[in-house]
ZAFI-47767 format. One record per residue (C-alpha): x, z, y; residue number from 1. Coordinates in nm, 2 decimals, m for minus. Layout:
<site><px>X</px><pz>Z</pz><py>Y</py><pos>NUM</pos></site>
...
END
This chain:
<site><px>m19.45</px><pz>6.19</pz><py>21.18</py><pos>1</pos></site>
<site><px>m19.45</px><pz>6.12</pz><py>20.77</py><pos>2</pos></site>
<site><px>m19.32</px><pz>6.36</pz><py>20.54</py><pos>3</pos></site>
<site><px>m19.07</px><pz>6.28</pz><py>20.26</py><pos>4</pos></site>
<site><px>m19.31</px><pz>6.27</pz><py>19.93</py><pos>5</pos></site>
<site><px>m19.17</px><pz>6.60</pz><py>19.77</py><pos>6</pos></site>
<site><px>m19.12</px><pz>6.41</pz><py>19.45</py><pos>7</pos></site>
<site><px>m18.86</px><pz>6.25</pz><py>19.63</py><pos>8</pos></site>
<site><px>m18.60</px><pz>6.57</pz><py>19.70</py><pos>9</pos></site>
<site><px>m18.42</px><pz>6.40</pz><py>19.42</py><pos>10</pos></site>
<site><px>m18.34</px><pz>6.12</pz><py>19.59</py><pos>11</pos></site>
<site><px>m18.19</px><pz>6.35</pz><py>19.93</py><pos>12</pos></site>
<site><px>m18.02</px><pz>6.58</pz><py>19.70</py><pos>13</pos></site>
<site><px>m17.86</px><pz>6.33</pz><py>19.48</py><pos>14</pos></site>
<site><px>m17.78</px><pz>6.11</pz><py>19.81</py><pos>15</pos></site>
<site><px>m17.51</px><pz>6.33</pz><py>19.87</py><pos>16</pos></site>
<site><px>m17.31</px><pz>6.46</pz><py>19.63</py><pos>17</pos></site>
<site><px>m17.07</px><pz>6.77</pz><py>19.58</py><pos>18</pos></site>
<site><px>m16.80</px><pz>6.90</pz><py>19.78</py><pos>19</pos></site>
<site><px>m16.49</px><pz>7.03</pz><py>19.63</py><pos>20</pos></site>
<site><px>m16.50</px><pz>7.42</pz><py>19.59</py><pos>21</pos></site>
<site><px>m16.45</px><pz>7.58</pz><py>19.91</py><pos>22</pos></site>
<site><px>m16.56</px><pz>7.34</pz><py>20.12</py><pos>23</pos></site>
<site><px>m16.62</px><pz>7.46</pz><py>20.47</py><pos>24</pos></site>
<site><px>m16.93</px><pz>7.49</pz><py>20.67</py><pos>25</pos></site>
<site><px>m16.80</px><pz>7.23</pz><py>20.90</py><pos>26</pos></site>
<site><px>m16.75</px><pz>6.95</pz><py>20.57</py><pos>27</pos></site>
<site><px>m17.12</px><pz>7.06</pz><py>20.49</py><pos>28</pos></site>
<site><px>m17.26</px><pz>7.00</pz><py>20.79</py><pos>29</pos></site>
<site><px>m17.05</px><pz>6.63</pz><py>20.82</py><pos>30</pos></site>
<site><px>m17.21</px><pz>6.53</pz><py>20.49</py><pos>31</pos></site>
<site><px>m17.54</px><pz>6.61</pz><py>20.60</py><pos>32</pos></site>
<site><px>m17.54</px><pz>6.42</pz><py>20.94</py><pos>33</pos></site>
<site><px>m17.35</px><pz>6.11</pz><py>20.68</py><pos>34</pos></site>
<site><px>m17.67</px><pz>6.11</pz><py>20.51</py><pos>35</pos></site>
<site><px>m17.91</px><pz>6.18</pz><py>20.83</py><pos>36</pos></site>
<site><px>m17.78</px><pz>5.94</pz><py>21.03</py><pos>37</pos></site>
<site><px>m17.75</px><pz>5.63</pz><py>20.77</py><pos>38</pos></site>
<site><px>m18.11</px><pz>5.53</pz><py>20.81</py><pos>39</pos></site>
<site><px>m18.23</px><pz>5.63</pz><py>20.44</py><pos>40</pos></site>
<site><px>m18.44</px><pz>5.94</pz><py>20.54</py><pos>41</pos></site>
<site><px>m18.69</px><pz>5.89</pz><py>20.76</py><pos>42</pos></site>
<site><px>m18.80</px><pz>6.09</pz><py>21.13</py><pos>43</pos></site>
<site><px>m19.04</px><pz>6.32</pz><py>21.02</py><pos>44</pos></site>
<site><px>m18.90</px><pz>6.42</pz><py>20.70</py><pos>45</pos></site>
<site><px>m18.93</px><pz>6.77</pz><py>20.48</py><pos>46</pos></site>
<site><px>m18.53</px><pz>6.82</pz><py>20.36</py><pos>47</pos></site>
<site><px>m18.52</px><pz>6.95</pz><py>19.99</py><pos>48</pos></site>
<site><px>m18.52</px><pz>7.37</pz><py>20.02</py><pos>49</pos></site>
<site><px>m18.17</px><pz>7.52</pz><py>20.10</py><pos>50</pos></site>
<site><px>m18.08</px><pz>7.64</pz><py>19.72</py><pos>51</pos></site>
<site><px>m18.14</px><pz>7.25</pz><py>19.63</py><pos>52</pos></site>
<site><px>m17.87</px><pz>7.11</pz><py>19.90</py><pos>53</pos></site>
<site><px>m17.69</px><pz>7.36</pz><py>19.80</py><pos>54</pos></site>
<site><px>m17.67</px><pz>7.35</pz><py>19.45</py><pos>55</pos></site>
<site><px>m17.62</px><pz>6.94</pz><py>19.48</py><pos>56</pos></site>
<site><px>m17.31</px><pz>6.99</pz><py>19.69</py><pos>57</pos></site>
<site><px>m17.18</px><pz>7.26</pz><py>19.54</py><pos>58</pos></site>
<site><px>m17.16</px><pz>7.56</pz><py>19.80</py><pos>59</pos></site>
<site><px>m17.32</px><pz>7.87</pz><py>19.86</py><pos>60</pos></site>
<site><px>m17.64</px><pz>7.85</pz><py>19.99</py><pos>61</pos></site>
<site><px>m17.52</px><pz>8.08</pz><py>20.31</py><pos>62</pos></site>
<site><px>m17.27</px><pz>7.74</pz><py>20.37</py><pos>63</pos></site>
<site><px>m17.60</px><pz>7.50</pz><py>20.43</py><pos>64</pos></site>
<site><px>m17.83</px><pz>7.75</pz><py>20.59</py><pos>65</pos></site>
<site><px>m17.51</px><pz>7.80</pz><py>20.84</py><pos>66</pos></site>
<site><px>m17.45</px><pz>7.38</pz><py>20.86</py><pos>67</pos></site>
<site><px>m17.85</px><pz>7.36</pz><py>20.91</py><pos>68</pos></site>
<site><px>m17.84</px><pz>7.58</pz><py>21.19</py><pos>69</pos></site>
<site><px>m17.57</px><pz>7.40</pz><py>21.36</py><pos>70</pos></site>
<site><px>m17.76</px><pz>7.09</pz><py>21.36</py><pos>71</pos></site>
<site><px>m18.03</px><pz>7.23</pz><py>21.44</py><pos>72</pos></site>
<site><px>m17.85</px><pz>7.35</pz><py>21.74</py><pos>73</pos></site>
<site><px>m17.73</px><pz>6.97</pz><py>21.81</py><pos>74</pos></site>
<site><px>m18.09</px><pz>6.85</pz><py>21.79</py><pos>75</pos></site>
<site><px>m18.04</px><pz>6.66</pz><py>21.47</py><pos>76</pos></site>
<site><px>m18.29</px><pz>6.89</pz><py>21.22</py><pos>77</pos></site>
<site><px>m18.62</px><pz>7.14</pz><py>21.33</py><pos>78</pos></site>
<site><px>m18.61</px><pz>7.44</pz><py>21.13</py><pos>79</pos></site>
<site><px>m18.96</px><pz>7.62</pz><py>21.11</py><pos>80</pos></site>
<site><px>m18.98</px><pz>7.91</pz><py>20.94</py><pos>81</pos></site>
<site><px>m19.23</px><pz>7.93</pz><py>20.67</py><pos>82</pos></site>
<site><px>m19.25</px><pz>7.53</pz><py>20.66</py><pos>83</pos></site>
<site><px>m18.92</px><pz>7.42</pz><py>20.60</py><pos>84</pos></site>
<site><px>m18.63</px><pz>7.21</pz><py>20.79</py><pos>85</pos></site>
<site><px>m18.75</px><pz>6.83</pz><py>20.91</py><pos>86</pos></site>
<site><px>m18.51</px><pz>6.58</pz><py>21.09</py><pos>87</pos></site>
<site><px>m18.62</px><pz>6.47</pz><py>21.41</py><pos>88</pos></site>
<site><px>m18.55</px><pz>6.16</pz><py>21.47</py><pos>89</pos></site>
<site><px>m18.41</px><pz>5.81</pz><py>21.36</py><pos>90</pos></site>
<site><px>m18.06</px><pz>5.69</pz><py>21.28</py><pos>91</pos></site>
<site><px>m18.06</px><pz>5.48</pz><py>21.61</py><pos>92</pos></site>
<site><px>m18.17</px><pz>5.79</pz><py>21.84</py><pos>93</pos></site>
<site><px>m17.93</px><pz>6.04</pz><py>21.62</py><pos>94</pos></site>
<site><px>m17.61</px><pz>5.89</pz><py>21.63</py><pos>95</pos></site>
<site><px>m17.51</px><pz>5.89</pz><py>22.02</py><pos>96</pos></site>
<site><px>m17.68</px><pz>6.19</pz><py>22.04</py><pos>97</pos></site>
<site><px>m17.43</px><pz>6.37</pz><py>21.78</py><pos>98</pos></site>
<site><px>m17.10</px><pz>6.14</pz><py>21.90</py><pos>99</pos></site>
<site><px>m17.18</px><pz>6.33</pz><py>22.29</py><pos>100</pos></site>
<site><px>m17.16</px><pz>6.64</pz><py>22.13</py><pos>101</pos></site>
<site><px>m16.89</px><pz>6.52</pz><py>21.93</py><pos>102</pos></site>
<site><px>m16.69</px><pz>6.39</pz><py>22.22</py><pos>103</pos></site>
<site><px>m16.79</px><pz>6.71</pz><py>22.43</py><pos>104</pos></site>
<site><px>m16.69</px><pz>6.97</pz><py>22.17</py><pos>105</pos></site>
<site><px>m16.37</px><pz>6.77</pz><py>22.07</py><pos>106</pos></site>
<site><px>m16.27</px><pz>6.79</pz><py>22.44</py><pos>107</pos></site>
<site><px>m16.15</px><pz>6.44</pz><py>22.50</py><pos>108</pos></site>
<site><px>m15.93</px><pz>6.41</pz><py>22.80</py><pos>109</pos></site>
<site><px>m16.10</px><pz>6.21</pz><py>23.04</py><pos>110</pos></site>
<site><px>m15.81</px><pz>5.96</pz><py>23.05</py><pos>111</pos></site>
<site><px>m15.88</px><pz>5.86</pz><py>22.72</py><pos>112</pos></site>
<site><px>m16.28</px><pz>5.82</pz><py>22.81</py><pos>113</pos></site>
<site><px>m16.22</px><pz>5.59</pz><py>23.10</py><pos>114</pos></site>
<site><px>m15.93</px><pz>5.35</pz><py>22.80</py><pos>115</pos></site>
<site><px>m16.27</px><pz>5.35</pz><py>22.58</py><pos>116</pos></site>
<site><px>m16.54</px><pz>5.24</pz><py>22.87</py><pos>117</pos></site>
<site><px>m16.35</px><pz>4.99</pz><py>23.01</py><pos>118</pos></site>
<site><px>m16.28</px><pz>4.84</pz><py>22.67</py><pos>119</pos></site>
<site><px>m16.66</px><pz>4.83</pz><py>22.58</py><pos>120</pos></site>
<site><px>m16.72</px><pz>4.75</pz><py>22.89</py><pos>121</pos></site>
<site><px>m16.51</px><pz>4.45</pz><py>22.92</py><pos>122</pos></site>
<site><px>m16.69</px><pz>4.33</pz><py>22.59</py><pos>123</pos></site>
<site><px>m17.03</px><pz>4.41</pz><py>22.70</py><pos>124</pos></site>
<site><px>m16.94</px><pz>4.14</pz><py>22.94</py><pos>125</pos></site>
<site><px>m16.79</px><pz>3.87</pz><py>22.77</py><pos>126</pos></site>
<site><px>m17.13</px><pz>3.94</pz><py>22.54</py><pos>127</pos></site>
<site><px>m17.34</px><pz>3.91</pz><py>22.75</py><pos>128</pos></site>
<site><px>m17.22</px><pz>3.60</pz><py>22.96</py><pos>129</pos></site>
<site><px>m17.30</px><pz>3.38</pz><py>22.61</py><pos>130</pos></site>
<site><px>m17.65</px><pz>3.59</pz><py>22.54</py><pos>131</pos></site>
<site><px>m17.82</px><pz>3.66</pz><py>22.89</py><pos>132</pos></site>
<site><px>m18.09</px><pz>3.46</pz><py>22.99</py><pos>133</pos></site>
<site><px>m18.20</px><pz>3.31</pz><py>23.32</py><pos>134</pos></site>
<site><px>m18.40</px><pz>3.65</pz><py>23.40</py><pos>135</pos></site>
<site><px>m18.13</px><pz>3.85</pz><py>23.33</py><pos>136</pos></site>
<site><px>m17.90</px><pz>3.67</pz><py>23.54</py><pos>137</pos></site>
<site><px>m18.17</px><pz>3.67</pz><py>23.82</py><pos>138</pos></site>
<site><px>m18.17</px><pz>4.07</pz><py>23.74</py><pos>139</pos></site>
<site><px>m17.79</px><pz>4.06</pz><py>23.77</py><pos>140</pos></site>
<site><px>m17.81</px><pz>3.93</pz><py>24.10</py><pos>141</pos></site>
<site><px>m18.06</px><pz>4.16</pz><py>24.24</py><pos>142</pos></site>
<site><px>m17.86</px><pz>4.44</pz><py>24.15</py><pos>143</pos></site>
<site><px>m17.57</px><pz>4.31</pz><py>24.35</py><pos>144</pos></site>
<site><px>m17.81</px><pz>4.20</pz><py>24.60</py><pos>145</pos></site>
<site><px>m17.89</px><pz>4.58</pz><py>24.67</py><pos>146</pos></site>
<site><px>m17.52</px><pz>4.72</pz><py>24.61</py><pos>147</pos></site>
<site><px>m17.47</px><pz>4.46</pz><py>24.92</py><pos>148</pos></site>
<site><px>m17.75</px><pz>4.57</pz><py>25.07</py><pos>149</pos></site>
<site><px>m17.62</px><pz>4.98</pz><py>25.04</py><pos>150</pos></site>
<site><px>m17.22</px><pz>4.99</pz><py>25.15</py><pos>151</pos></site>
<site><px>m17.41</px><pz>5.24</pz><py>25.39</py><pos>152</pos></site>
<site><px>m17.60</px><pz>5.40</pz><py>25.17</py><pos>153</pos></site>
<site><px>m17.38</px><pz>5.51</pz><py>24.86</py><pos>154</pos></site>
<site><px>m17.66</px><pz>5.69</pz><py>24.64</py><pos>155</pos></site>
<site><px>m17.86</px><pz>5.37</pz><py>24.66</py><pos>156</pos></site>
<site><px>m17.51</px><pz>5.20</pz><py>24.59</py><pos>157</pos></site>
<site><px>m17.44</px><pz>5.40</pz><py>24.30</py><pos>158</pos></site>
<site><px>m17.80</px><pz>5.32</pz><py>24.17</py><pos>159</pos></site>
<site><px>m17.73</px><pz>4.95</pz><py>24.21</py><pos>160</pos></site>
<site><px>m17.41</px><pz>4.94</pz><py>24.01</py><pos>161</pos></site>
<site><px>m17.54</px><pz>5.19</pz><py>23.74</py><pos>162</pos></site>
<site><px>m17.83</px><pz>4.92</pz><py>23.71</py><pos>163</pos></site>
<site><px>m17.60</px><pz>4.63</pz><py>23.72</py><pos>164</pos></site>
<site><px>m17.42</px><pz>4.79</pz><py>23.38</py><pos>165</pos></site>
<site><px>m17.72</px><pz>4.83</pz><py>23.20</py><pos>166</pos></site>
<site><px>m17.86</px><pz>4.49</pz><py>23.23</py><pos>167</pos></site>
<site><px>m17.55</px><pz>4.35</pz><py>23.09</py><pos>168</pos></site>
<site><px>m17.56</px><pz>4.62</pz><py>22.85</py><pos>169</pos></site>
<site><px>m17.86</px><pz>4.48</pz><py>22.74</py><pos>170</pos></site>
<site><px>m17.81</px><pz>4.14</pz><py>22.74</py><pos>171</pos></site>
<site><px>m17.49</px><pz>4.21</pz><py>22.51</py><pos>172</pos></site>
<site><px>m17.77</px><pz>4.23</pz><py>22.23</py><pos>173</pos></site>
<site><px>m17.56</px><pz>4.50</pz><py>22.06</py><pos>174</pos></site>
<site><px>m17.71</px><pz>4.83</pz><py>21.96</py><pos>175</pos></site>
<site><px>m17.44</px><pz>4.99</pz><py>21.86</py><pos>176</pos></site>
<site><px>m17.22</px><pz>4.89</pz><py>22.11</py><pos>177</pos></site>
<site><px>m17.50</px><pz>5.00</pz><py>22.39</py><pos>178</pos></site>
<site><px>m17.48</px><pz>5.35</pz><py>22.20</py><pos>179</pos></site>
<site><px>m17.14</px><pz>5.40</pz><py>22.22</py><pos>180</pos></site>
<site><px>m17.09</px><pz>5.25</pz><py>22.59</py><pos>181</pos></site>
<site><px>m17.43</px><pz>5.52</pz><py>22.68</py><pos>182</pos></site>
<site><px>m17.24</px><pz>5.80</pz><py>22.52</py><pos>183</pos></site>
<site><px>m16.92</px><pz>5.78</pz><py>22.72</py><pos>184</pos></site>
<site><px>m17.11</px><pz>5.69</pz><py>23.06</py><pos>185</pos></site>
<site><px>m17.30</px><pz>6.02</pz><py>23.02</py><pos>186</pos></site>
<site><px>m16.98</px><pz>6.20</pz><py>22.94</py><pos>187</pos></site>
<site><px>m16.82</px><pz>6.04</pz><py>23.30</py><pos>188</pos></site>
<site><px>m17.14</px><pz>6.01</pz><py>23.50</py><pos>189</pos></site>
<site><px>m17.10</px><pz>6.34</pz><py>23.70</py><pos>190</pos></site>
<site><px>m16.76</px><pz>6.19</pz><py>23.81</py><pos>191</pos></site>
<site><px>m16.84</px><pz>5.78</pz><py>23.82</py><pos>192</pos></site>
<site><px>m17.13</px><pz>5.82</pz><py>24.08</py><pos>193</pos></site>
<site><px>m16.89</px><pz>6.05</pz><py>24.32</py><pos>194</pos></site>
<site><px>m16.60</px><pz>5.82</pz><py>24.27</py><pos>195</pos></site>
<site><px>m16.71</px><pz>5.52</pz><py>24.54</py><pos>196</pos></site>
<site><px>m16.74</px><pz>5.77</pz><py>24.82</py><pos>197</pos></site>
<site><px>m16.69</px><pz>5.55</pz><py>25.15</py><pos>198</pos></site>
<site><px>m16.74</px><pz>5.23</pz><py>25.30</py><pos>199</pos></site>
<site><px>m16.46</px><pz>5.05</pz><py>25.20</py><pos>200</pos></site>
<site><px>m16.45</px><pz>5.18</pz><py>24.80</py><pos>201</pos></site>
<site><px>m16.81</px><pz>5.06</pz><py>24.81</py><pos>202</pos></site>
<site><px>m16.69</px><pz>4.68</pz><py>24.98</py><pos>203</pos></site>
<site><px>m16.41</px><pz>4.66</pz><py>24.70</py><pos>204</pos></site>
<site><px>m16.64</px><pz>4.74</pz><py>24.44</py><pos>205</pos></site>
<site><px>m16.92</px><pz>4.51</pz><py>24.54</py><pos>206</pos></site>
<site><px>m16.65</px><pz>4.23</pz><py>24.56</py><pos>207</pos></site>
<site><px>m16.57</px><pz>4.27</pz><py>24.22</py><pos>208</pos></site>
<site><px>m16.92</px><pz>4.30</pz><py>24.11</py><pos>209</pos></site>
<site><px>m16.98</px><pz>3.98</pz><py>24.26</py><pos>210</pos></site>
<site><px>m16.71</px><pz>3.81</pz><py>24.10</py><pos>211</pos></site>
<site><px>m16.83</px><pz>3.93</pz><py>23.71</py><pos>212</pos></site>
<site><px>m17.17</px><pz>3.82</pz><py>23.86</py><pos>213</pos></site>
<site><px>m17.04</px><pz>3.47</pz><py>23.89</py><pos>214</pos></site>
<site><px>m16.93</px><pz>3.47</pz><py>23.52</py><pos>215</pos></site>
<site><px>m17.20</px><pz>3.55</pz><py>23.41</py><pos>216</pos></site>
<site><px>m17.40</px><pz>3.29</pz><py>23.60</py><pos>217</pos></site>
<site><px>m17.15</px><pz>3.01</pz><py>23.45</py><pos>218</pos></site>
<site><px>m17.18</px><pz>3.14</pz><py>23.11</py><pos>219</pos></site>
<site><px>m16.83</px><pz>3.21</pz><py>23.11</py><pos>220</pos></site>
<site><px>m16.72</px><pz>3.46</pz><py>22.87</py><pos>221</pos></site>
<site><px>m16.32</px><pz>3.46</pz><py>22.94</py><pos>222</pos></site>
<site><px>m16.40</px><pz>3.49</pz><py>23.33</py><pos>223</pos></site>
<site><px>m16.65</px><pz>3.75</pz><py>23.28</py><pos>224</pos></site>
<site><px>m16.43</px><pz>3.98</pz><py>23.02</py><pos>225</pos></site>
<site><px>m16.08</px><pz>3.94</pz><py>23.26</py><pos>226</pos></site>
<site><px>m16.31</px><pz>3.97</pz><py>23.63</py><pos>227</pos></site>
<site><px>m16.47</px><pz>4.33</pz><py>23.42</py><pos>228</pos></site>
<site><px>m16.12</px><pz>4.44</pz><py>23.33</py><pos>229</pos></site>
<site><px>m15.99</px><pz>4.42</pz><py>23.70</py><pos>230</pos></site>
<site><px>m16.33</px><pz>4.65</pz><py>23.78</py><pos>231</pos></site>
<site><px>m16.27</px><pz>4.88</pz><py>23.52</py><pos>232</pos></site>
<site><px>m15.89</px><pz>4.88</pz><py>23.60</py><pos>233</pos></site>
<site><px>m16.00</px><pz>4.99</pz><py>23.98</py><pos>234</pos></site>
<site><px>m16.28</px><pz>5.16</pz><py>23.91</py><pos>235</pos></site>
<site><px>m16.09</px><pz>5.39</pz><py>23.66</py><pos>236</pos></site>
<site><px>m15.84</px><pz>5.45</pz><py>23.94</py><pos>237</pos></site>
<site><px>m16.10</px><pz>5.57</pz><py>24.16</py><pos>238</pos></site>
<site><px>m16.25</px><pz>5.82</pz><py>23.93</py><pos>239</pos></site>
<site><px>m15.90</px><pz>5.95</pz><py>23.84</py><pos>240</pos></site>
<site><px>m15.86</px><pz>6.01</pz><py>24.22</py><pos>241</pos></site>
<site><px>m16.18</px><pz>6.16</pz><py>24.22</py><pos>242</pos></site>
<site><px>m16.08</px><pz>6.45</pz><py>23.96</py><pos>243</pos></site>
<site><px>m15.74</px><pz>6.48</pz><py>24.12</py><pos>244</pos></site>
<site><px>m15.94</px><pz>6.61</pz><py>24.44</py><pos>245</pos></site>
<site><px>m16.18</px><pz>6.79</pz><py>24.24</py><pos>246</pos></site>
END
């Protein structure tokens, strides 16, 4: 990966700006990741020595070497010692990395999780019923093909219908929307794939997979956004009943 010219720590120091005095580690840390996640510094690159972010923002030097080490913990920088701290990767592969862990430590209840999948969710369909392509929607069917295929076999099933999401995930054309709809899917998945757990869950939810499938097939975004929200309506249900037993 390419280093930041060091002639150019001006230009990451000056990016951000001071903080008012006593600013706390947690403010620091936030106006790093601003910067680190807006798509100006590239993967790869040397940040400007700790006494030069620090005497930019304003704060002790103990307040970035504390904020560095968070992120560091989060994945977002690589300190190594006697070479200096480098972030790791790129905006796009940074930001739903950091809004899990921000989702995760903030302890969201899951009730509001499952109120922000299905409304991405429902989008991602109406998206991608204008945007997906004759292969996708040969894709899409396959997928439903196989959840047909798998009532019997709910691993396989849960496979299927994982796969079905994605590929209209992808045909939504939306990057940021895909990030945000990846983030909270990882945060339910330990629940969602339990949450079909016999034959007839697995009937009702092929039926309604079917019927966003048709949508999709007739290009019709309206159909495809109100036949996701009765999925997501039941399938929310399901996975509530699912922690209620757990």
């Amino acid at each position: 990966m390419p280093a930041y010219p060091a002639d150019r720590s001006d230009e990451i120091v000056s990016a951000l700006g001071s903080l008012p005095s006593g600013t706390p580690v947690s403010e620091v840390a936030r106006r790093l990741l601003d910067l680190f996640t807006g798509g100006s510094v590239a993967p790869g690159t040397r940040l400007p020595p700790e006494r030069q972010l620090a005497a930019s923002l304003g704060v002790g030097r103990s307040a970035v070497r504390e904020a560095l080490a968070a992120l560091e913990i989060l994945g977002i920088v690589d300190v190594r010692p006697g070479s200096g701290t480098y972030l790791r990767g790129e905006a796009s592969e940074l930001l739903p990395q950091t809004l899990r862990w921000g989702l995760l430590i903030g302890q969201r209840s899951t009730e509001e999780l499952l109120e922000l999948r299905a409304g991405l969710e429902i989008y991602v369909a109406r998206l991608a019923a204008g945007r997906m392509d004759d292969a996708g929607r040969e894709r899409l069917a396959g997928h439903v093909g196989r959840m047909r295929e798998s009532v019997d076999d709910l691993t396989s099933f849960a496979r299927a219908d994982r796969e079905f999401h994605h590929t209209l995930a992808e045909a939504a054309d939306n990057a940021v929307l895909v990030d945000l709809l990846h983030v909270v899917r990882s945060l339910l998945q330990v629940y969602a794939d339990r949450a079909v757990h016999d034959r007839d869950a697995a009937l009702v939810a092929l039926q309604e997979h079917e019927s966003v499938l048709a949508a999709v097939q007739r290009a019709d975004e309206d159909a495809a956004a109100s036949t996701m929200a009765v999925h997501m309506a039941t399938a929310g249900e399901r996975l509530q009943a699912e922690l209620a037993e757990g």
